[in-house]
KOLPAMI-118946 format. One record per residue (C-alpha): residue in one letter; x, y, z; residue number from 1. Coordinates in steps of 0.02 Angstrom, whole numbers, plus 50000, padded with zeros to 5 digits. Example, Ala and Ser with C-alpha at 12.3 -4.5 7.8 and 13.67 -1.06 7.14 Angstrom:
BEGIN
NODE rest     u     v     w  nr
NODE    a 50615 49775 50390   1
NODE    s 50684 49947 50357   2
end
This chain:
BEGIN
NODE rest     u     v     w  nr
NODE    x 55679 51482 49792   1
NODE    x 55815 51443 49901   2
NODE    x 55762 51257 49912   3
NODE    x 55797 51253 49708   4
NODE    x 55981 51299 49714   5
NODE    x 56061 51261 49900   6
NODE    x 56063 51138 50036   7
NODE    x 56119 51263 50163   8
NODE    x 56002 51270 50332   9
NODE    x 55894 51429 50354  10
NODE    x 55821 51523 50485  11
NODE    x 55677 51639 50435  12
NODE    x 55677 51790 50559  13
NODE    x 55516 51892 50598  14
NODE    x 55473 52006 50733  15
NODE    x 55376 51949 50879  16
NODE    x 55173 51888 50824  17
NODE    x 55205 51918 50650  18
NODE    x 55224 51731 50587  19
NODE    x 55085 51655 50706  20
NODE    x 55007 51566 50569  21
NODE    x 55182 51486 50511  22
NODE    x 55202 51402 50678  23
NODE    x 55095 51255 50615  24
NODE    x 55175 51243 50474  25
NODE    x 55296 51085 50434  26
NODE    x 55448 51159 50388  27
NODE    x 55575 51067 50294  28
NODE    x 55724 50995 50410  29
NODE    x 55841 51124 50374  30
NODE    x 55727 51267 50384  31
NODE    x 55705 51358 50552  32
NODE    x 55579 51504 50622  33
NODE    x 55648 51625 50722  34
NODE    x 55586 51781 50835  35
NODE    x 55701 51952 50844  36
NODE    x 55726 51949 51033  37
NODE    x 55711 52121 51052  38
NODE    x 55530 52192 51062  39
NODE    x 55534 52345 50913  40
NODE    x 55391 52456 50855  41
NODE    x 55325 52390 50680  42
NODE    x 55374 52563 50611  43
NODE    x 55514 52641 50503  44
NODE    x 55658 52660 50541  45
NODE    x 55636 52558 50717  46
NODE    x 55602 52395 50621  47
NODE    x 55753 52426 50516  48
NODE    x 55843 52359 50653  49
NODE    x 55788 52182 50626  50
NODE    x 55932 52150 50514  51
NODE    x 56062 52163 50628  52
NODE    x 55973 52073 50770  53
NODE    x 55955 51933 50661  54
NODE    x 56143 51920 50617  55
NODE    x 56168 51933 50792  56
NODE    x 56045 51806 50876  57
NODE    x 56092 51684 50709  58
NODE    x 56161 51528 50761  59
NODE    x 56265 51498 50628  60
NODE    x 56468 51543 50654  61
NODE    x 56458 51595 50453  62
NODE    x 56290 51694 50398  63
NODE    x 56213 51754 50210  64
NODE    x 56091 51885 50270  65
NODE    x 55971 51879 50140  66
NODE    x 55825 51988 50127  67
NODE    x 55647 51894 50086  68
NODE    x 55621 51985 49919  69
NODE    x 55806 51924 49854  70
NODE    x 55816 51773 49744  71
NODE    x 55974 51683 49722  72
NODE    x 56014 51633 49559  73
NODE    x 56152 51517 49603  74
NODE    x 56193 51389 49739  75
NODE    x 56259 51539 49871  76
NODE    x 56364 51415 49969  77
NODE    x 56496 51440 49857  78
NODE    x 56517 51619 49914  79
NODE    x 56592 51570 50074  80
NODE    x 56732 51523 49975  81
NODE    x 56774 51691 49908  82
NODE    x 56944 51759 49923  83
NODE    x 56912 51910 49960  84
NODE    x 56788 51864 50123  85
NODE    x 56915 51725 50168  86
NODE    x 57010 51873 50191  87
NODE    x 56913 52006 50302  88
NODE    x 56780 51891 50384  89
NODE    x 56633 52021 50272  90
NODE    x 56569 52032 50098  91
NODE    x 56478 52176 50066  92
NODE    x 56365 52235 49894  93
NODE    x 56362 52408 49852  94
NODE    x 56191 52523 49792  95
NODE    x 56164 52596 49607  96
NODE    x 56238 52782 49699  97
NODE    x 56396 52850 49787  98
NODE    x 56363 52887 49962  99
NODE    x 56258 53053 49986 100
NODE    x 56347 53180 50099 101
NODE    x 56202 53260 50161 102
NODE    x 56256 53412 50284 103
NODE    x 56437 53460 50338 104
NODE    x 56385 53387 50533 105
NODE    x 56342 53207 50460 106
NODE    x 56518 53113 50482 107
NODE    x 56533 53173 50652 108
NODE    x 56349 53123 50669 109
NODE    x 56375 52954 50595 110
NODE    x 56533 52925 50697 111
NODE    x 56499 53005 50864 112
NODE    x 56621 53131 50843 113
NODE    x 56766 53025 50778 114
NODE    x 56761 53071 50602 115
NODE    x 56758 53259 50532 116
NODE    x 56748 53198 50346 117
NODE    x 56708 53043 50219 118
NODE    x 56824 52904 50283 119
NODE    x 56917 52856 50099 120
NODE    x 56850 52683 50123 121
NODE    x 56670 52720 50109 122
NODE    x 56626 52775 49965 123
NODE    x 56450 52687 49874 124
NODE    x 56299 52685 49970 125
NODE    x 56279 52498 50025 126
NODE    x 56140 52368 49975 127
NODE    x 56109 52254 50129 128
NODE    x 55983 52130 50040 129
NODE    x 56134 52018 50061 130
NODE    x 56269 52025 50150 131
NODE    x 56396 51877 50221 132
NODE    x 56473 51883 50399 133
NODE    x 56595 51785 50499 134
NODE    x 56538 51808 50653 135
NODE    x 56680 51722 50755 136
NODE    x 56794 51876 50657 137
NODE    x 56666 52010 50652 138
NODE    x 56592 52025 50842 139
NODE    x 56647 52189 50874 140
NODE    x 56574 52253 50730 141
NODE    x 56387 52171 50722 142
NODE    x 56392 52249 50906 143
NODE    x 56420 52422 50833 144
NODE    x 56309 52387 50696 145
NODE    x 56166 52340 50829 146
NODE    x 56199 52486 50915 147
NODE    x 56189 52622 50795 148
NODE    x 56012 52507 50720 149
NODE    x 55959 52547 50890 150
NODE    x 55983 52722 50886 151
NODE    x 55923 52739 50696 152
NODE    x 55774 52876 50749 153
NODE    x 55932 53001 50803 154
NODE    x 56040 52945 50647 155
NODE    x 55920 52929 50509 156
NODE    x 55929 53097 50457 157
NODE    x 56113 53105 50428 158
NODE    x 56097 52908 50326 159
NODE    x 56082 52895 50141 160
NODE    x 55911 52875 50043 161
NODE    x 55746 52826 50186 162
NODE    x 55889 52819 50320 163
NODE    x 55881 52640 50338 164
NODE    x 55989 52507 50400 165
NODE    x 56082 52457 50231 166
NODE    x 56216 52583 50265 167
NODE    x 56253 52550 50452 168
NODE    x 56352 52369 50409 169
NODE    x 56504 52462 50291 170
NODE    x 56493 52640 50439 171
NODE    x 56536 52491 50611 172
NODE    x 56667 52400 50498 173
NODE    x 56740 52582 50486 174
NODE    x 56738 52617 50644 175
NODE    x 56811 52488 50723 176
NODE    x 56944 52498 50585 177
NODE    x 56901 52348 50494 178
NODE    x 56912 52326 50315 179
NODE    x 56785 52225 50228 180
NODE    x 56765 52151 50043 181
NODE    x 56646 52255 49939 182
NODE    x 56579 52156 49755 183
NODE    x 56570 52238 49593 184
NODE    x 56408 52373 49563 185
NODE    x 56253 52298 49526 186
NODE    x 56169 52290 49353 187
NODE    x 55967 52287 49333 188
NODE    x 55837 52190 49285 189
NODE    x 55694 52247 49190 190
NODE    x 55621 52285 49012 191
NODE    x 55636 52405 48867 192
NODE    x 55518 52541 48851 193
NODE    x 55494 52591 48652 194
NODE    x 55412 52749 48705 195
NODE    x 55561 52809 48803 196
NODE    x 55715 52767 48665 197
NODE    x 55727 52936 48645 198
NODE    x 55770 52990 48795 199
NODE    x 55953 53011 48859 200
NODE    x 55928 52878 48986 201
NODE    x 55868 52765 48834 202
NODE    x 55718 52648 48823 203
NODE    x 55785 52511 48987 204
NODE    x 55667 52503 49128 205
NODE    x 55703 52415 49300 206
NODE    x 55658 52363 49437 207
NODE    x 55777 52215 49500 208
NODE    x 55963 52226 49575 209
NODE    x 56058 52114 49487 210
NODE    x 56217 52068 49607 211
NODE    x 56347 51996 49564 212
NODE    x 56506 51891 49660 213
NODE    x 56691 51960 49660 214
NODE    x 56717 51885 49492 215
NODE    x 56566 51958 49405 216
NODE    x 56432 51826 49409 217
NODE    x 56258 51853 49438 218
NODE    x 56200 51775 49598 219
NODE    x 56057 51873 49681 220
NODE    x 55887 51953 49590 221
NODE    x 55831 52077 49730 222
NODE    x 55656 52159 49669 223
NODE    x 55665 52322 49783 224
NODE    x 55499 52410 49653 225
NODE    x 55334 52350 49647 226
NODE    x 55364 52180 49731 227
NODE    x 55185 52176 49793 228
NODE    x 55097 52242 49639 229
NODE    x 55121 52077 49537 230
NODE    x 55174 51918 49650 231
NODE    x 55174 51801 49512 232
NODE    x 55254 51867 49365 233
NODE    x 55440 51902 49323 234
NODE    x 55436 52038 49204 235
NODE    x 55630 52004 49158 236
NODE    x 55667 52028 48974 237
NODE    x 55830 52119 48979 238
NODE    x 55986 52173 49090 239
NODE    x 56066 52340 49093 240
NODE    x 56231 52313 49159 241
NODE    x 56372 52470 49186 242
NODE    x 56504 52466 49097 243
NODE    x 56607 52572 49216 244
NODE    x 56658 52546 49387 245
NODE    x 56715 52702 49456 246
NODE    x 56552 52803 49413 247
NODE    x 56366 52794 49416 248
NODE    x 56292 52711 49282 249
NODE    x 56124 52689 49356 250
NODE    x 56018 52791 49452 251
NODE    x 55824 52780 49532 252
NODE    x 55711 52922 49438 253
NODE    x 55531 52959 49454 254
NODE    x 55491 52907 49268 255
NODE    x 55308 52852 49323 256
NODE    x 55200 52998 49386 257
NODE    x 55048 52871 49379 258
NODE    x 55089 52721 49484 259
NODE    x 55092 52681 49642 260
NODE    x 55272 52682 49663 261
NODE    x 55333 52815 49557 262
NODE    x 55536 52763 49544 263
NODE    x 55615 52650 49441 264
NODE    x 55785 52593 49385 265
NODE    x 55855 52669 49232 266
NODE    x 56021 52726 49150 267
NODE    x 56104 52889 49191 268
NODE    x 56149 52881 48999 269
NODE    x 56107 52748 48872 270
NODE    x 56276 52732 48824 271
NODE    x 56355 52718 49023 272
NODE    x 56255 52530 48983 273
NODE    x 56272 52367 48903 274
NODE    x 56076 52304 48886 275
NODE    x 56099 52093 48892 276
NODE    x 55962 51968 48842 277
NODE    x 55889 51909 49026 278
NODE    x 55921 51732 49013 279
NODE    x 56082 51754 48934 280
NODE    x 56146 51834 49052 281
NODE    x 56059 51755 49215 282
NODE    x 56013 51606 49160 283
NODE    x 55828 51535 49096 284
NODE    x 55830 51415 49234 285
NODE    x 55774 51547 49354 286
NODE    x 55594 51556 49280 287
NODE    x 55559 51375 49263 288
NODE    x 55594 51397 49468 289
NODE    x 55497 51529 49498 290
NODE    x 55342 51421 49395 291
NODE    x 55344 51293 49496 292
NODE    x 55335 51393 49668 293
NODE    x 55189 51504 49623 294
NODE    x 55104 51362 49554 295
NODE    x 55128 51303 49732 296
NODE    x 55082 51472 49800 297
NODE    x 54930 51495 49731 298
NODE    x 54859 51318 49777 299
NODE    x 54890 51352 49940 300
NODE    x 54822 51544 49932 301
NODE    x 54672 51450 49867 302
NODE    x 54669 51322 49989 303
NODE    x 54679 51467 50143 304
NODE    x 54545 51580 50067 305
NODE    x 54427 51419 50075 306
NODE    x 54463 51401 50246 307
NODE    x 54442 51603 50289 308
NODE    x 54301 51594 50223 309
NODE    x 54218 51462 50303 310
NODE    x 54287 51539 50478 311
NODE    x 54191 51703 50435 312
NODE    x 54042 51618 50400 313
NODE    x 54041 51535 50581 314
NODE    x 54023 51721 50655 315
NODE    x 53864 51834 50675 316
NODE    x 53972 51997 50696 317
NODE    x 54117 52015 50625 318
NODE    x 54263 52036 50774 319
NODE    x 54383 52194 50786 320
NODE    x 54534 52144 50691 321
NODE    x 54692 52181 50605 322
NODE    x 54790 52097 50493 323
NODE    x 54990 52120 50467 324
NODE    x 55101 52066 50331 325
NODE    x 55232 51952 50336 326
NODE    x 55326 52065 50195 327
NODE    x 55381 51928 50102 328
NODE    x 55393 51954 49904 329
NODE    x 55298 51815 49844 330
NODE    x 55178 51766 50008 331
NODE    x 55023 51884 50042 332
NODE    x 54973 51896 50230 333
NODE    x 54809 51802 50286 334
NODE    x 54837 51791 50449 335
NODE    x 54734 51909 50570 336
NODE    x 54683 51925 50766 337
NODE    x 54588 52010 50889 338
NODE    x 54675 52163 50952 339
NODE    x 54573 52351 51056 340
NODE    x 54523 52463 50927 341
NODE    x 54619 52621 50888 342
NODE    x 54645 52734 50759 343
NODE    x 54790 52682 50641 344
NODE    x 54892 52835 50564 345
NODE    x 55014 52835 50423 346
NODE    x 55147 52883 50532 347
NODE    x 55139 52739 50640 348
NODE    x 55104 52536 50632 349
NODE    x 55022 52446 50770 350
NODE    x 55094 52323 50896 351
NODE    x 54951 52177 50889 352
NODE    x 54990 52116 51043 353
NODE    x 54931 52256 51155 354
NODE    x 54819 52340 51029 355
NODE    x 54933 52510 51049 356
NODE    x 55043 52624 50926 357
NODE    x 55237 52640 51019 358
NODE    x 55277 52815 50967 359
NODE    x 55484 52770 51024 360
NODE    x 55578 52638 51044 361
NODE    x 55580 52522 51208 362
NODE    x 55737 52610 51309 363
NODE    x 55861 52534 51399 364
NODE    x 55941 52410 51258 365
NODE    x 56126 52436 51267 366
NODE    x 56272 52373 51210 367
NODE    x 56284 52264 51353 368
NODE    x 56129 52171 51313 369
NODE    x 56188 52146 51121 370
NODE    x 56357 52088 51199 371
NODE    x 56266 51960 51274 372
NODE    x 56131 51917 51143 373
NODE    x 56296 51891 51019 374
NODE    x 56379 51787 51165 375
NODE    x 56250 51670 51194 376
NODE    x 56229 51644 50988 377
NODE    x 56379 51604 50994 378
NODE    x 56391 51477 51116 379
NODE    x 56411 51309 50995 380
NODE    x 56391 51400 50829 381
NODE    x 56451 51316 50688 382
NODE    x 56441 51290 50514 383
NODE    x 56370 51411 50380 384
NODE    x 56186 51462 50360 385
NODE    x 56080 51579 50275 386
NODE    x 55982 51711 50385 387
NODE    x 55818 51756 50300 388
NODE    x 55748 51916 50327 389
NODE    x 55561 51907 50341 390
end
């Protein structure tokens, strides 16, 4: 949706063989596809360090890191203009929780010794589906950040929630004794459940991150439930928005025992919530949008299963194949190729262009190397841009 509400060039990052079929594409002017230089298993939490790669190997001087299953509501240009990332060179969104302290050895973990306790600047879990950098002002910390995402089998442990990336962004800025801009908590998006108004939490269901800028607009619907489950429907009827700042109004909770993704988004209390009509308070110009692209979608999903499936018919035996996903929230995968046979385990994804499961990362990337990588990005970067994680 980006095309509906900005003019600001794009570069769509994917790892390495994982957007062959894109390569014929046209892509509008603005619009590039790029490769993470660094080869990384297709595994958690290895491939968690795409995000910081990205930022890193971006070409663009001033970057929105956007992940692909965020949808801007607004024009984000105008975030550049914030005071408050004027200011530090980083705007940061926090998560729905405060940040877990997991075991008394985590800080030191987390900081290599440096810290023996919470540093009083950290203190929500962060949400890196967006996140906006100055990278001519932020080097030394995007290195750190790379660093640690490099390292993210040792540290996952001691990291909030799946032990992911999203939190690594706020722990560099701290370390290199940075401060950074941090937006209001997020509401959610979602529905009201009839059959759960008695509860405590009350009868809200969500499963969209409503973010907000400095000043408390809406500006970025990121679906983190069920993305997949439903590609072409919304299911947006209400937001439940906190009415406090300086406590946890919403929380995830395993309210559904019998789908495939068990969590959802609800209140901690009903009354720690204001519940707002969805287009009232995002806007109703957001679904006419999102029409119009999956109308587009599912031509061309049409289109490409007519042309699978007169491929397959061209072949007596079917060939030895897998097929990876591009993980983006509103475009399935079709694209597949030839790779030796093994045994896939749930533990482990495959690397399609040797045919083998990596059990560890590649060694030998340093911080040298991401000095470099962030040197040579830099060379001639100008101008704001929008990093799209794929």
């Amino acid at each position: 949706l980006l095309r509906e509400v900005s003019l600001l060039p794009v570069e769509v990052w994917h790892l390495p063989h994982e957007a062959e079929e894109l390569q014929s594409v046209a892509w509008p002017q603005k619009c590039q596809l790029r490769q993470v230089p660094v080869a990384l298993p297709r595994k958690r939490p290895e491939v968690w360090a795409v995000k910081p790669l990205a930022l890193l190997g971006s070409r663009f001087r001033e970057v929105l890191l956007l992940d692909a299953d965020n949808l801007p509501v607004l024009n984000p240009e105008d975030l550049f203009d914030e005071p408050s990332y004027q200011a530090n060179g980083a705007l940061f969104w926090p998560d729905l929780s405060p940040f877990q302290e997991k075991m008394p050895e985590q800080w030191s973990a987390l900081s290599g010794g440096v810290w023996q306790s919470r540093p009083e600047n950290i203190r929500w879990e962060q949400e890196s589906g967006q996140l906006l950098v100055d990278k001519a002002k932020c080097g030394a910390m995007l290195q750190r950040a790379a660093t640690m995402a490099m390292h993210l089998r040792s540290l996952c442990r001691f990291l909030p929630g799946d032990g992911g990336d999203k939190d690594l962004f706020q722990l560099a800025w701290t370390l290199e004794s940075r401060s950074f801009a941090m937006a209001p908590l997020p509401a959610a998006a979602g529905c009201l459940k009839p059959d759960r108004a008695s509860t405590a939490s009350g009868a809200f269901v969500g499963h969209t991150m409503v973010h907000h800028s400095c000043d408390g607009t809406p500006y970025f619907l990121h679906r983190t439930i069920d993305k997949h489950e439903d590609l072409w429907q919304l299911h947006w009827e209400v937001v439940a928005k906190p009415k406090f700042q300086d406590m946890q109004c919403l929380s995830l909770q395993r309210i559904c025992p019998d789908a495939k993704v068990k969590a959802r988004i609800v209140p901690q209390h009903a009354e720690h919530v204001e519940v707002h009509d969805f287009d009232r308070y995002v806007g109703s110009e957001i679904r006419t949008r999102f029409a119009r692209i999956v109308a587009e979608l599912l031509e061309e999903e049409n289109r490409r299963c007519r042309s699978k499936a007169k491929a397959r018919a061209r072949y007596k035996k079917p060939r030895c194949c897998l097929c990876w996903c591009c993980r983006t929230a509103l475009v399935p995968s079709w694209s597949k190729a030839p790779i030796v046979k093994q045994s896939r385990t749930h533990s482990a994804d495959w690397v399609p262009q040797t045919g083998v499961i990596l059990q560890e990362m590649l060694k030998g990337i340093t911080s040298l190397v991401l000095a470099v990588l962030m040197g040579e990005s830099m060379q001639g970067a100008n101008g704001r841009g929008i990093c799209l994680d794929d």
